[in-house]
FITOR-416658 format. One record per residue (C-alpha): residue in three letters; chain; x, z, y. Coordinates in Angstrom, 3 decimals. Layout:
REM residues N
ALA|A|X|Z|Y
...
END
This chain:
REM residues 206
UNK|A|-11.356|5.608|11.274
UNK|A|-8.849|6.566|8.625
UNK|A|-5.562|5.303|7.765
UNK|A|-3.834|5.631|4.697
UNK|A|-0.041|5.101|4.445
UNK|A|1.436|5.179|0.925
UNK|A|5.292|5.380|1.018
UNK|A|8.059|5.019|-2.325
UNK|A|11.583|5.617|-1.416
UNK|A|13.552|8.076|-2.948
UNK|A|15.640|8.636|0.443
UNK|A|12.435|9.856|1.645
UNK|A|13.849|11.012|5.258
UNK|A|16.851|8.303|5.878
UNK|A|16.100|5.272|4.647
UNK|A|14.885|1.940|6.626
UNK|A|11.956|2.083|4.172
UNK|A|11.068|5.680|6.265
UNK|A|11.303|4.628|9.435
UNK|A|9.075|1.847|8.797
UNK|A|6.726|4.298|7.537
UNK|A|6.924|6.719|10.495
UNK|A|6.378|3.767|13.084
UNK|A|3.398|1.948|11.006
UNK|A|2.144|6.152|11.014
UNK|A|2.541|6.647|15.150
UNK|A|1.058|3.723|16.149
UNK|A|-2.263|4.547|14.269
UNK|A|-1.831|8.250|16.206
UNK|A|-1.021|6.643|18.787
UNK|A|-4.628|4.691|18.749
UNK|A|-6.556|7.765|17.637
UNK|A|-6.345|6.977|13.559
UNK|A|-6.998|9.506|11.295
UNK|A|-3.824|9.017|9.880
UNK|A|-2.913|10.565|5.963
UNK|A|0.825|9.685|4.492
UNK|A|1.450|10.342|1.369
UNK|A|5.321|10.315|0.367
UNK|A|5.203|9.826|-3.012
UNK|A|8.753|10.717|-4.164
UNK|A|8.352|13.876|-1.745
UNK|A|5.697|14.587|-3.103
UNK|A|7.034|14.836|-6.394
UNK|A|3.982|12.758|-8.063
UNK|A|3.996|12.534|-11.981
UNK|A|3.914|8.248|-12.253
UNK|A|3.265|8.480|-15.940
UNK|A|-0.197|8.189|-17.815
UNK|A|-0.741|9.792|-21.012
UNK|A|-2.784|8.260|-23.299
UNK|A|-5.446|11.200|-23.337
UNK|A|-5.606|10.593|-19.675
UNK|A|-6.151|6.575|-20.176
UNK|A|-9.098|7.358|-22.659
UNK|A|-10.297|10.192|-20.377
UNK|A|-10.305|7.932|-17.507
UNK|A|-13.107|5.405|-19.303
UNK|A|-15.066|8.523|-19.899
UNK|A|-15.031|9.352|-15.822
UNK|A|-13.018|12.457|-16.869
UNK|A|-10.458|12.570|-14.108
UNK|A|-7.341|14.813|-13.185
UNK|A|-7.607|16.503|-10.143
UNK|A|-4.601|14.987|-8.199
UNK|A|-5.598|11.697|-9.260
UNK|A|-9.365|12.790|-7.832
UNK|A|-7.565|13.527|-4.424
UNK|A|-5.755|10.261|-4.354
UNK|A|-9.158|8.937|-5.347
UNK|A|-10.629|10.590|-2.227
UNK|A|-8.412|9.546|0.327
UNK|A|-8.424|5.789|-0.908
UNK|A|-12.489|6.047|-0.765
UNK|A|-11.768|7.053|3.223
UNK|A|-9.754|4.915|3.825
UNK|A|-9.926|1.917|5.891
UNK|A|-6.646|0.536|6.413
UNK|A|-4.432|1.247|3.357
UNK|A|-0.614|0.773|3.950
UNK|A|2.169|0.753|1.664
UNK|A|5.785|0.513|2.201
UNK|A|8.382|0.590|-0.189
UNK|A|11.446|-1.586|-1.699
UNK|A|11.186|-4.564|-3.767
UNK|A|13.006|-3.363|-6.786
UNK|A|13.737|-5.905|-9.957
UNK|A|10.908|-7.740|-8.502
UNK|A|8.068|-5.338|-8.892
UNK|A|7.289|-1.620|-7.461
UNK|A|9.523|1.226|-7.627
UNK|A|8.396|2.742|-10.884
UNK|A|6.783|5.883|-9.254
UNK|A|4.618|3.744|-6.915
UNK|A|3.907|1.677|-10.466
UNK|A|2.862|5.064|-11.950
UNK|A|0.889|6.213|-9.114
UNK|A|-1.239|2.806|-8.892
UNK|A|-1.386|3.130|-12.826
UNK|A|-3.257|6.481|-12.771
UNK|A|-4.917|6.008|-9.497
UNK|A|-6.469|2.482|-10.195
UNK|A|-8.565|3.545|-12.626
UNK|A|-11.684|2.353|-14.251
UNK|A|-14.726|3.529|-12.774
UNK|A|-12.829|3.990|-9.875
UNK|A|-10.917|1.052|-8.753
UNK|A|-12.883|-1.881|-10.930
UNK|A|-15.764|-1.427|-13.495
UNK|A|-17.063|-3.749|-16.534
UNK|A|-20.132|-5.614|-15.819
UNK|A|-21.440|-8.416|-17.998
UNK|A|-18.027|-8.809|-19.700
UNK|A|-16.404|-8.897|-16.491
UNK|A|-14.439|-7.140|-14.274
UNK|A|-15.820|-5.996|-10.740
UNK|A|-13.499|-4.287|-8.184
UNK|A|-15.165|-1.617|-6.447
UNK|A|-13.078|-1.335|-3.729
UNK|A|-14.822|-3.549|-1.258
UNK|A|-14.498|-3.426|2.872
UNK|A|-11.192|-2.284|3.136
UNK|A|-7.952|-3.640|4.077
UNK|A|-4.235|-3.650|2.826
UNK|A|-0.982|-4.358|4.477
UNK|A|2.501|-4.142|3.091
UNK|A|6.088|-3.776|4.331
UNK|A|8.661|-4.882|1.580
UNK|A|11.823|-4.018|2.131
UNK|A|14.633|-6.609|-0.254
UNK|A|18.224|-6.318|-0.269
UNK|A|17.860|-10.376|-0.429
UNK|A|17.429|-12.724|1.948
UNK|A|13.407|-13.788|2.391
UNK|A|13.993|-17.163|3.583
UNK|A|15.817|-18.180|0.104
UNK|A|13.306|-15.858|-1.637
UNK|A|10.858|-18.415|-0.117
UNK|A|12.643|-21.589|-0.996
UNK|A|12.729|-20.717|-4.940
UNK|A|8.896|-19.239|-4.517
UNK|A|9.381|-15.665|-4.900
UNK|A|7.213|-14.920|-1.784
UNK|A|4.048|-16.842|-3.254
UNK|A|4.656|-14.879|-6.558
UNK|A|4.578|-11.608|-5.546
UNK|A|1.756|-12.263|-3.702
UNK|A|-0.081|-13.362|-6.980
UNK|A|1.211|-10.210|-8.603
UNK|A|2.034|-7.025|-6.537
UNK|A|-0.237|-7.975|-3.066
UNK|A|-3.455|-10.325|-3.426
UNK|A|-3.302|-10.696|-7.096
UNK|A|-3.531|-6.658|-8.233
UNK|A|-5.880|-5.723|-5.224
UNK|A|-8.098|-8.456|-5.025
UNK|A|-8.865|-7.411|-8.578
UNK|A|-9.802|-4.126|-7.116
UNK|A|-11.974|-5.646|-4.732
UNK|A|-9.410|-5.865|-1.548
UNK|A|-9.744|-9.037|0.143
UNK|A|-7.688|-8.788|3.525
UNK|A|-4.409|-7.933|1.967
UNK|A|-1.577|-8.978|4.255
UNK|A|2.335|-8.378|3.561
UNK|A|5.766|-8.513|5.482
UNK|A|9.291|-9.259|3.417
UNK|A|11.949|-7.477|5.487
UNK|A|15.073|-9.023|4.512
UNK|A|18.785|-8.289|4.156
UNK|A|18.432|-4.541|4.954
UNK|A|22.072|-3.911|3.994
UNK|A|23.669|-6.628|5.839
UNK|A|21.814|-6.302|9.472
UNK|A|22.301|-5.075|12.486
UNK|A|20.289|-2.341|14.240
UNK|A|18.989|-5.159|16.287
UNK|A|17.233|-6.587|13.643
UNK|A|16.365|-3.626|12.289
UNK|A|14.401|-2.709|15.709
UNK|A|12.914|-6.198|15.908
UNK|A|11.303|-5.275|12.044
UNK|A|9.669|-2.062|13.443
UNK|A|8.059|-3.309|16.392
UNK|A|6.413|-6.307|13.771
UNK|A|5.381|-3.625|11.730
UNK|A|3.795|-1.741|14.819
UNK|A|2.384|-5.131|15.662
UNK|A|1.424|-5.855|12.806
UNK|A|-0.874|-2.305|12.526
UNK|A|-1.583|-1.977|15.747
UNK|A|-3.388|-5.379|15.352
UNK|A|-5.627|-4.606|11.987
UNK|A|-6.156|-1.206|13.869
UNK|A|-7.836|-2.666|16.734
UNK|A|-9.924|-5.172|15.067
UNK|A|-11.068|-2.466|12.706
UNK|A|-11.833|0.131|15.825
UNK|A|-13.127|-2.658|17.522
UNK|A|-15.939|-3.284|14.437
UNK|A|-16.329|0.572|14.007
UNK|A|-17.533|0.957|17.805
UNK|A|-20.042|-1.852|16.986
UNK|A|-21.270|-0.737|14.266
UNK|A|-22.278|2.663|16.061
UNK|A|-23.198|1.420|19.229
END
């Protein structure tokens, strides 16, 4: 069992963001998970493609830290991200880093005129952290469109299915309260997948 967590916050040790990353991280430990976690802005991970990498990408010619991100993905399987909802899309180094790591051949493939993701059987969950409040993000639709963009929409192209998300809201204005309620739903929240995917592994080799 392996467990991915992918993490974008440029206050990469005090931020909210982080400690939702570090709980999400411990309770896969906690359960026995291979766990990998992969701090992006730590990290220090070039977001931007070139366009000789973009045309060496359709020719299966691939840079070698994109090849390990490819590798960890491919053993992965829960993936996890976490990071801030930022002028309603991805911090741009999490942008860059799905740009170059999505690639074709790797992520999704032309067949028949179509695309095919080829990243079948695994799942997804995401933490959002917003500065806004989610239940007026909800009333104006914002919720149901970033799912169609940044969670079911971009990964279901990719051949994710069981993608699942969490809008934590109002980081600046609560209390630490409310910010402990928010990491024990995000421990819930993995510790649940975690099981059920533990639970099908053990079947699978018994």
């Amino acid at each position: 069992m392996n467990h991915l967590i992918i993490f974008a916050h440029p206050n990469a040790k005090g931020s909210f963001g982080r400690a939702i990353a570090d709980r999400v991280a411990k309770t896969g430990q906690a359960l026995g998970v291979l766990t990998q976690f992969r701090d992006l802005y730590a990290m220090n991970f070039n977001p931007i493609i070139s366009f000789e990498e973009l045309q060496a990408a359709n020719k299966c010619i691939i840079p070698e830290e994109v090849k390990h991100e490819h590798n960890l993905i491919l053993q992965a399987d829960l993936i996890s991200l976490v990071y801030p909802l930022w002028w309603m899309g991805f911090p741009a180094i999490l942008k860059g880093y799905l740009d170059r790591v999505l690639s074709h051949g790797f992520a999704y493939k032309t067949e028949n005129g179509e695309s095919v993701g080829l990243l079948k059987g695994k799942q997804m969950q995401q933490f959002i952290t917003i500065g806004s409040n989610v239940d007026k993000y909800k009333e104006c639709g914002m919720d149901k469109s970033l799912d169609h963009c940044l969670v079911n929409g971009l990964f279901n192209y990719c051949g994710i299915d069981n993608v699942s998300y969490e809008l934590f809201g109002d980081i600046h204005l609560i209390d630490d309260a409310a910010r402990r309620a928010m990491l024990d739903l995000a421990e819930q929240k993995t510790r649940e997948k975690l099981t059920i995917l533990l639970q099908q592994n053990a079947q699978e080799n018994a």
